[in-house]
C-alpha positions in Angstrom: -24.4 60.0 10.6 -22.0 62.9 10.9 -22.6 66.4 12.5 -21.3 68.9 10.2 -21.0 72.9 10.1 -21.3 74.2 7.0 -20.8 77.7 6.7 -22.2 80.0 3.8 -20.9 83.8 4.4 -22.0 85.6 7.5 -24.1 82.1 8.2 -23.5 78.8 9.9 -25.1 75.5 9.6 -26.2 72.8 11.5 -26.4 69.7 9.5 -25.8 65.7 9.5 -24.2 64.3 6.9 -24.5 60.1 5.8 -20.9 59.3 3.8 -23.5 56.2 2.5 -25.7 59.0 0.6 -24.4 60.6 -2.3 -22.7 64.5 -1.3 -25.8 65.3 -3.7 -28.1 64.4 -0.8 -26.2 67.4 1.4 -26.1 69.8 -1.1 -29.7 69.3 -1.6 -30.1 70.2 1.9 -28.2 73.0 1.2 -30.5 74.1 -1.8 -33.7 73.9 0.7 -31.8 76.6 3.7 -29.7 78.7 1.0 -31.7 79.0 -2.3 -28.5 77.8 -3.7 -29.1 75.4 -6.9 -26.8 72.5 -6.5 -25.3 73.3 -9.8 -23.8 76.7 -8.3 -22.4 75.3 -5.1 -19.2 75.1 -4.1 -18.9 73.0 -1.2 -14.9 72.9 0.3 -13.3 70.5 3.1 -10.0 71.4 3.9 -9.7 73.2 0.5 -10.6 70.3 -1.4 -14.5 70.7 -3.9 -16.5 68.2 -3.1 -18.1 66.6 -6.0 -22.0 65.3 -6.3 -21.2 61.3 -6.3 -18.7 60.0 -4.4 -16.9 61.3 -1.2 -13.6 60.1 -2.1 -10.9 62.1 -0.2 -13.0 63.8 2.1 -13.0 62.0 5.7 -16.1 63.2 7.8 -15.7 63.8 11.4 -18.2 65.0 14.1 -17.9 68.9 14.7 -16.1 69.2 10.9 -16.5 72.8 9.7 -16.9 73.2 5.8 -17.4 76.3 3.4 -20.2 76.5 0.6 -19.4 79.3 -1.9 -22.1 80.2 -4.1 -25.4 82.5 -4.7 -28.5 82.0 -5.4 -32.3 83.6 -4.8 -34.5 84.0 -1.9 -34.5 80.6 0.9 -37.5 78.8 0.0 -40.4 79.8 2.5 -43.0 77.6 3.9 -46.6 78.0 2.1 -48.3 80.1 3.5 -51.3 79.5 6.0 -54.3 78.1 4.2 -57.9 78.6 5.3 -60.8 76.3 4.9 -63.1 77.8 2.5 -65.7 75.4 2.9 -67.2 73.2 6.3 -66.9 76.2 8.7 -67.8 73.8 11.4 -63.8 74.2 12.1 -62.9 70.4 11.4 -60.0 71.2 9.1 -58.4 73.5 11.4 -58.6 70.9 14.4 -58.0 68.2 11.9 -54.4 69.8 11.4 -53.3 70.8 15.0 -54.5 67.0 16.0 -53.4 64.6 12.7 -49.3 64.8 11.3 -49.9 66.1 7.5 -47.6 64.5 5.3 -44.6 66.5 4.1 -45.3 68.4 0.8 -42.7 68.5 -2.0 -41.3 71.5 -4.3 -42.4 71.8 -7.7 -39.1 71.7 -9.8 -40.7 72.7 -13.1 -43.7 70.9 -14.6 -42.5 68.3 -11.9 -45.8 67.9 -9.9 -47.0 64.8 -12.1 -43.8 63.2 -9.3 -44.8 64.9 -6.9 -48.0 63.3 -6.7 -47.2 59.7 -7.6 -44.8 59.9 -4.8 -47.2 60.9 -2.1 -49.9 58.0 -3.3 -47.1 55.4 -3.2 -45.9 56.5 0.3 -49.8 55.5 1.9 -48.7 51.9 1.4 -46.9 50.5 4.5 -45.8 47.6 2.9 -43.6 49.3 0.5 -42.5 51.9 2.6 -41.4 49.2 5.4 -39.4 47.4 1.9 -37.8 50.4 1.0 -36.8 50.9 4.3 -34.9 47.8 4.2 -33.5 48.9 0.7 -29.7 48.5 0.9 -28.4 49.8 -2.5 -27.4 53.8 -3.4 -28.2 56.0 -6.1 -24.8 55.0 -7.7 -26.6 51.6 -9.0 -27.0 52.8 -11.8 -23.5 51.9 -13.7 -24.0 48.3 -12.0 -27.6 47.9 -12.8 -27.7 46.4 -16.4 -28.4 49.5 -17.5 -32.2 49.4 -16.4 -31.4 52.0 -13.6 -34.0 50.3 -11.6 -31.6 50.2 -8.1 -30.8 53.9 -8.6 -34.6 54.9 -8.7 -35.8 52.4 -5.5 -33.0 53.9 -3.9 -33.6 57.4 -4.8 -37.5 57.0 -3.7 -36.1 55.3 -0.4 -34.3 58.3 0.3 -36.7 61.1 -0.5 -39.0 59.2 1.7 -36.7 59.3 4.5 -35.9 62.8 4.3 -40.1 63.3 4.3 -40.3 61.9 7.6 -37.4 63.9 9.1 -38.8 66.7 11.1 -35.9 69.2 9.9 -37.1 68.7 6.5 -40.4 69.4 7.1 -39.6 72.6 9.2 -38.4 73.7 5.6 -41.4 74.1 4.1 -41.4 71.5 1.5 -38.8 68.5 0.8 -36.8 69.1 -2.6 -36.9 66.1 -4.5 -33.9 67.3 -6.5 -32.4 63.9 -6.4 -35.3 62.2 -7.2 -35.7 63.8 -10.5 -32.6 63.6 -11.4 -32.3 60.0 -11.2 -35.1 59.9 -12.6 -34.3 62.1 -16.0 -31.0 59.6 -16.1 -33.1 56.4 -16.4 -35.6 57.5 -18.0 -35.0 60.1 -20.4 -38.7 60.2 -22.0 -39.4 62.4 -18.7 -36.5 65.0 -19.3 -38.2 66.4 -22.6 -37.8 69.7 -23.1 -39.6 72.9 -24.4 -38.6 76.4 -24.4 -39.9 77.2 -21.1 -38.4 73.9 -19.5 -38.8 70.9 -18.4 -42.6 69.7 -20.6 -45.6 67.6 -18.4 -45.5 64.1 -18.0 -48.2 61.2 -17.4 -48.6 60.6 -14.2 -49.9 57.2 -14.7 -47.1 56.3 -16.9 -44.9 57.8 -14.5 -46.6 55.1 -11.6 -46.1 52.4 -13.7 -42.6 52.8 -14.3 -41.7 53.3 -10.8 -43.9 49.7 -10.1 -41.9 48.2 -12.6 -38.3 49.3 -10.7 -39.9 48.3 -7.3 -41.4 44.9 -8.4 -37.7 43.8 -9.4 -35.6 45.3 -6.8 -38.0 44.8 -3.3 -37.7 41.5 -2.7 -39.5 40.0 1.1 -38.7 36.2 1.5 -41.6 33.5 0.7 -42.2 31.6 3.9 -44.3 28.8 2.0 -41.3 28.0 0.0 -38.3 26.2 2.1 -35.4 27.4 0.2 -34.4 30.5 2.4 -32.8 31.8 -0.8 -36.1 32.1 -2.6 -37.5 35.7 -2.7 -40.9 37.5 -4.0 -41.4 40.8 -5.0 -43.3 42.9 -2.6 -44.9 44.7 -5.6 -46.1 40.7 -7.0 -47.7 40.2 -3.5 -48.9 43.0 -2.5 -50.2 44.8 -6.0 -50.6 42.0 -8.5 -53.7 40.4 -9.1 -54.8 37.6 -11.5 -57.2 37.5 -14.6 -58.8 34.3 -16.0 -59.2 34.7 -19.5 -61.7 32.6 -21.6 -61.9 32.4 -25.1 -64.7 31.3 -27.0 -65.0 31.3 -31.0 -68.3 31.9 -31.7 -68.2 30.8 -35.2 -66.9 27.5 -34.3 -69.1 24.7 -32.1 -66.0 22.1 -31.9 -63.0 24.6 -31.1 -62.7 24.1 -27.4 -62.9 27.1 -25.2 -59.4 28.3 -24.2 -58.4 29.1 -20.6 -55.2 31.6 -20.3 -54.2 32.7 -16.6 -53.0 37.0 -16.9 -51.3 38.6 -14.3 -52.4 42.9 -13.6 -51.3 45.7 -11.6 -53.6 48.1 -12.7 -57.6 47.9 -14.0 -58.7 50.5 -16.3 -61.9 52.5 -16.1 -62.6 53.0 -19.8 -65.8 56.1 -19.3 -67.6 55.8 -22.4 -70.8 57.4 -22.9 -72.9 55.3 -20.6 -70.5 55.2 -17.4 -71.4 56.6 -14.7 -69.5 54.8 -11.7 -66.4 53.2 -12.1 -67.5 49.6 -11.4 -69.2 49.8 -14.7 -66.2 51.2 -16.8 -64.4 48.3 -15.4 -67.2 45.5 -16.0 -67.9 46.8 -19.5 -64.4 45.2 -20.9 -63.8 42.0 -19.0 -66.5 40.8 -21.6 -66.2 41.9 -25.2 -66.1 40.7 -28.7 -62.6 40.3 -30.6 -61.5 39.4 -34.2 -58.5 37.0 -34.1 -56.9 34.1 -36.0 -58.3 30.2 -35.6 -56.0 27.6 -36.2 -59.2 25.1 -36.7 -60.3 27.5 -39.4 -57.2 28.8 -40.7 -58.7 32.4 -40.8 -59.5 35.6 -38.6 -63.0 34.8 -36.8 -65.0 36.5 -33.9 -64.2 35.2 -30.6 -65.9 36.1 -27.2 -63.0 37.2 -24.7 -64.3 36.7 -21.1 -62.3 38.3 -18.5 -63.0 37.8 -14.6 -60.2 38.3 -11.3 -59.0 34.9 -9.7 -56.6 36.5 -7.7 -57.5 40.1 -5.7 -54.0 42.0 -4.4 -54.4 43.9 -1.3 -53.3 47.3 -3.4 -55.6 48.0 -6.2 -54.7 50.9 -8.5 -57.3 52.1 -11.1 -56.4 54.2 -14.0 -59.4 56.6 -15.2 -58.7 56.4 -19.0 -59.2 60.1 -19.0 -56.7 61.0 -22.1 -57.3 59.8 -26.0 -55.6 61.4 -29.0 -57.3 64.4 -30.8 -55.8 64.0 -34.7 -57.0 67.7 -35.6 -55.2 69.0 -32.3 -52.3 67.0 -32.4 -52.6 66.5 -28.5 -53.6 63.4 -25.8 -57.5 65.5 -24.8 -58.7 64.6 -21.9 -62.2 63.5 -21.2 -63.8 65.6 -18.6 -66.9 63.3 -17.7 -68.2 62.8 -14.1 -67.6 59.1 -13.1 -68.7 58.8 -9.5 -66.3 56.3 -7.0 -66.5 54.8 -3.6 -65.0 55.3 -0.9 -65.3 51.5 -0.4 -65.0 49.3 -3.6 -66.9 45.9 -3.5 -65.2 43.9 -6.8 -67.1 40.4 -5.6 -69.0 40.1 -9.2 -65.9 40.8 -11.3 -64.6 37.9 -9.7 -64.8 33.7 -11.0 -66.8 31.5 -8.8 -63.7 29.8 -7.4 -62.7 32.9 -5.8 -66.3 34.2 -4.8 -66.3 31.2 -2.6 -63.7 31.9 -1.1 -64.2 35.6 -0.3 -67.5 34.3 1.4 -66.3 33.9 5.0 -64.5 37.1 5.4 -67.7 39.2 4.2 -69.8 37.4 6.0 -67.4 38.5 8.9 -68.2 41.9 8.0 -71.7 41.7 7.8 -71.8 40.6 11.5 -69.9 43.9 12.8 -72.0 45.8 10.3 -75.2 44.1 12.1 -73.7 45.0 15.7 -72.6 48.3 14.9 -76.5 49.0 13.6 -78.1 46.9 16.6 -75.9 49.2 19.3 -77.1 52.5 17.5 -80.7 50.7 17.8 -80.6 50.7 21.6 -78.8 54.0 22.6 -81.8 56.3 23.2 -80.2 59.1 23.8 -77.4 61.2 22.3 -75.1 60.6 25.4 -75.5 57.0 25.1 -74.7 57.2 21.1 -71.6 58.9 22.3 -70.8 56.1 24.8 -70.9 53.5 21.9 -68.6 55.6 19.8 -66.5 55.5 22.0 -66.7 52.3 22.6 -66.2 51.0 19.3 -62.7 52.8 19.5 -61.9 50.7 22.4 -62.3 47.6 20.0 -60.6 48.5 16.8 -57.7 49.9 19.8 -57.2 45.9 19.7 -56.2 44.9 16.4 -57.0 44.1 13.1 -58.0 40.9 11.8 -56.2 39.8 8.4 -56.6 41.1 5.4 -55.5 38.2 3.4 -55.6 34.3 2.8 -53.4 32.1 5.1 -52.2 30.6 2.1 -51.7 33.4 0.0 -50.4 36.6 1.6 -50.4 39.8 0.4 -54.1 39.1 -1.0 -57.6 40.3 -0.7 -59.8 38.0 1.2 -62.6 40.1 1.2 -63.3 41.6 -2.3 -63.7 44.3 -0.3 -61.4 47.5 -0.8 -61.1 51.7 1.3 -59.9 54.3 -1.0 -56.7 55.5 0.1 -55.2 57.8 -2.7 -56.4 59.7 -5.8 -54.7 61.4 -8.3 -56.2 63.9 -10.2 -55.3 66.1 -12.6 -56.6 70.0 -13.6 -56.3 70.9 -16.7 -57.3 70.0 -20.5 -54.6 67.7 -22.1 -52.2 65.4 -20.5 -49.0 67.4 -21.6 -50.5 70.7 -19.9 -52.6 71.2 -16.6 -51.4 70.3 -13.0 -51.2 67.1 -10.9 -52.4 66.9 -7.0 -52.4 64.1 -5.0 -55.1 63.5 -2.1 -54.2 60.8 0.2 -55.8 59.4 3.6 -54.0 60.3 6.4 -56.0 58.3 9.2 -59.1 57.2 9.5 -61.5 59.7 7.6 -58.7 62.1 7.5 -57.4 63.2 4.1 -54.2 65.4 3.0 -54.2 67.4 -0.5 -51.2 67.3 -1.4 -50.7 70.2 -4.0 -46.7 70.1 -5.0 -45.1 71.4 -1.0 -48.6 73.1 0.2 -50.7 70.3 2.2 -53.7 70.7 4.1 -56.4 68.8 5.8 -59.6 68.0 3.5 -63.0 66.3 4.3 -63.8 62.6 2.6 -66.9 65.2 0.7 -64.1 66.9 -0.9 -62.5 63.3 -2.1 -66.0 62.4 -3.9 -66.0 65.9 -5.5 -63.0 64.9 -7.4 -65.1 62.6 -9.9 -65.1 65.2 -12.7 -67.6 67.1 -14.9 -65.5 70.4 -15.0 -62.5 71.8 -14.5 -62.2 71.2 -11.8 -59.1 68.5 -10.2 -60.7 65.2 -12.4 -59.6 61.8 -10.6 -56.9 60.1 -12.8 -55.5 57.7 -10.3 -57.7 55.7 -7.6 -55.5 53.4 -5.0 -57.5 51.5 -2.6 -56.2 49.2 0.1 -58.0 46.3 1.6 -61.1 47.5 3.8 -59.8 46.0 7.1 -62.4 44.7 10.3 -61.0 45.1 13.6 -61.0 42.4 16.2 
């Protein structure tokens, strides 16, 4: 890192500068004190323009005074103050002078459906500490088989980083002007047009492509295999889980019933009429009737398709299938039903009777601190002496956490049982219209809305309003982690 001045008119600034970034990365730094779009900046060392890839010909020193050239509108401000309008009990307010919000993002046009993937992604501190040790640039691109998947880790990585960097954050809101740049250039499908800009995207589809780029590019080694060479994707240990599949014709007694192993990174949450909680709109299409060919037959015939988890990942996402096509309207409508979740997801009886076994010791592990925490509140009399267990029961979890996975299989769920730690939702009536919030946990019962670059403190009662029924923000998105037990 290199101190820089940069000087803009009658103003100087203070900045540091990373030759390993692209001379986007300062410019976009730029963008966030000046107002000036990238596009309109001139940015001169010793009389020479500094382009937005490479920094060939321009040798950084400490102290080095450049000149930006350029105009633009007013220097974005910091949202404004937001007030609590609910739980006047004051816990928001002390909630923010006492818990670090995450850093909000600006809304580049219609850009929020990023926004909010990003934030859910960042709760995971097993991808953040992978990107962290993410070595490739932005450049990848031309050296990337054309899949552009380097460029987009890297550009995550390094909106990430500049997130936790306090002088972002005294900005008001990090500019992911990078980020959606890179991400236009790989995938064009989220650079469509209309005549009032960039158009809404999926935020789900927008998840799922940025899965794909991290499951192939962060890589941790696999210390059950002995070839130090051998790598696993973070996203395949951490995030992918296993289906066993059975097949059974059902107008066949001597066709033997198939077994098929699947691999997921996502369930669904199909909410027809009769959902009400998500558990069911998962449960009600592991088990359903399809029409397929028979060999033994030699014609189409009814099977039964039987569908349970062998393998839990520590990560679970869950996409709301909120969105279906409306022929007459020519547009993806969205289903506004109220489909309750949990703020801890028990998935035990979607799962075979191999792995229910062995998910057995670890519950019954949490059933014994659920016992003693219930047995202590049992014996304090008195309000003081409720407050003296509280307290200490943070003394204990102060000590460590037991694991969340198998010994034999890391990155797994051992448990079946899961803590919500993300939701998107989205506002609106149609998937290409509306706006996109994310609402992450920020520690313990703590939660962030994340709305574009304004974040503030929320209760876990404002989470569980997000289940739909209105217009109001509709969960789209549920990420939960593994429910951990302290030591």
């Amino acid at each position: 890192m290199v101190r820089i001045v940069v000087k803009w008119g009658k103003e100087r600034f203070e900045l540091e500068a990373n030759t390993e970034d692209s001379p986007l990365q300062l410019k976009s730094q730029l963008f966030s004190l000046t107002g000036v779009n990238p596009d309109r900046q001139k940015v001169l060392i010793k009389g020479k323009i500094l382009g937005d890839n490479s920094w060939d010909g321009c040798e950084l020193k400490d102290g080095m005074m450049m000149m930006m050239i350029g105009s633009g509108g007013m220097v974005p401000a910091p949202p404004p103050a937001r007030h609590p309008e609910e739980n006047s009990d004051g816990m928001e307010a002390e909630t923010s002078n006492t818990i670090e919000l995450p850093a909000g993002l600006k809304n580049l046009g219609n850009t929020c459906y990023l926004n909010a993937t990003l934030q859910c992604f960042k709760v995971i501190p097993e991808l953040r500490e992978a990107l962290n040790k993410y070595t490739d640039s932005v450049q990848s691109t031309a050296v990337d088989g054309g899949s552009g998947s380097k460029a987009l880790t890297a550009a995550v990585r390094d909106l990430y980083r500049m997130m936790d960097n306090q002088k972002s954050r005294s900005y008001g809101g990090v500019i992911p002007l990078i980020m959606i740049q890179v991400l236009h250039n790989v995938l064009p499908q989220f650079s469509a047009r209309d005549e009032h800009g960039w158009m809404q995207q999926d935020a789900n589809e927008c998840w799922t492509e940025l899965l794909r780029a991290f499951q192939t590019q962060l890589k941790v080694t696999d210390d059950k295999l002995t070839s130090k060479d051998h790598l696993v994707s973070i996203v395949s240990r951490y995030m992918e889980g296993t289906f066993r599949v059975e097949m059974k014709n059902l107008e066949s007694d001597i066709e033997p019933v198939s077994v098929t192993k699947e691999t997921f990174l996502q369930l669904s949450c199909f909410l027809s009429q009769e959902v009400k909680y998500v558990q069911l709109g998962i449960k009600s299409k592991l088990t359903e009737e399809i029409t397929k060919n028979s060999s033994l037959l030699g014609r189409d015939a009814r099977y039964e398709k039987k569908t349970l988890i062998d393998r839990l990942p520590a990560y679970l996402s869950i996409q709301m299938v909120r969105f279906f096509y409306k022929e007459k309207d020519k547009v993806n409508a969205k289903i506004l039903k109220d489909v309750k979740f949990p703020l801890i997801l028990d998935l035990y009886d979607m799962c075979t009777s191999r792995l229910q076994q062995e998910l057995l010791p670890a519950r019954d592990a949490f059933k014994e601190e659920e016992d003693r925490k219930v047995e202590k509140l049992r014996e304090s009399k008195t309000a003081d002496r409720i407050a003296i267990t509280s307290e200490s029961d943070k003394n204990e979890q102060s000590s460590g956490a037991v694991s969340f996975s198998f010994e034999n299989d890391p990155g797994s769920n051992n448990s079946g049982y899961y803590e919500l730690q993300g939701v998107i939702t989205h506002k609106g009536r149609s998937s290409s219209s509306g706006h996109y919030v994310a609402w992450v946990r920020v520690k313990g019962d703590h939660w962030a809305m994340c709305d574009d670059d304004e974040v503030h403190p929320v209760s876990t009662d404002d989470i569980l309003k997000l289940s739909g029924g209105g217009d109001w923000h509709c969960a789209y998105v549920l990420l939960y982690g593994p429910r951990i037990l302290k030591k």
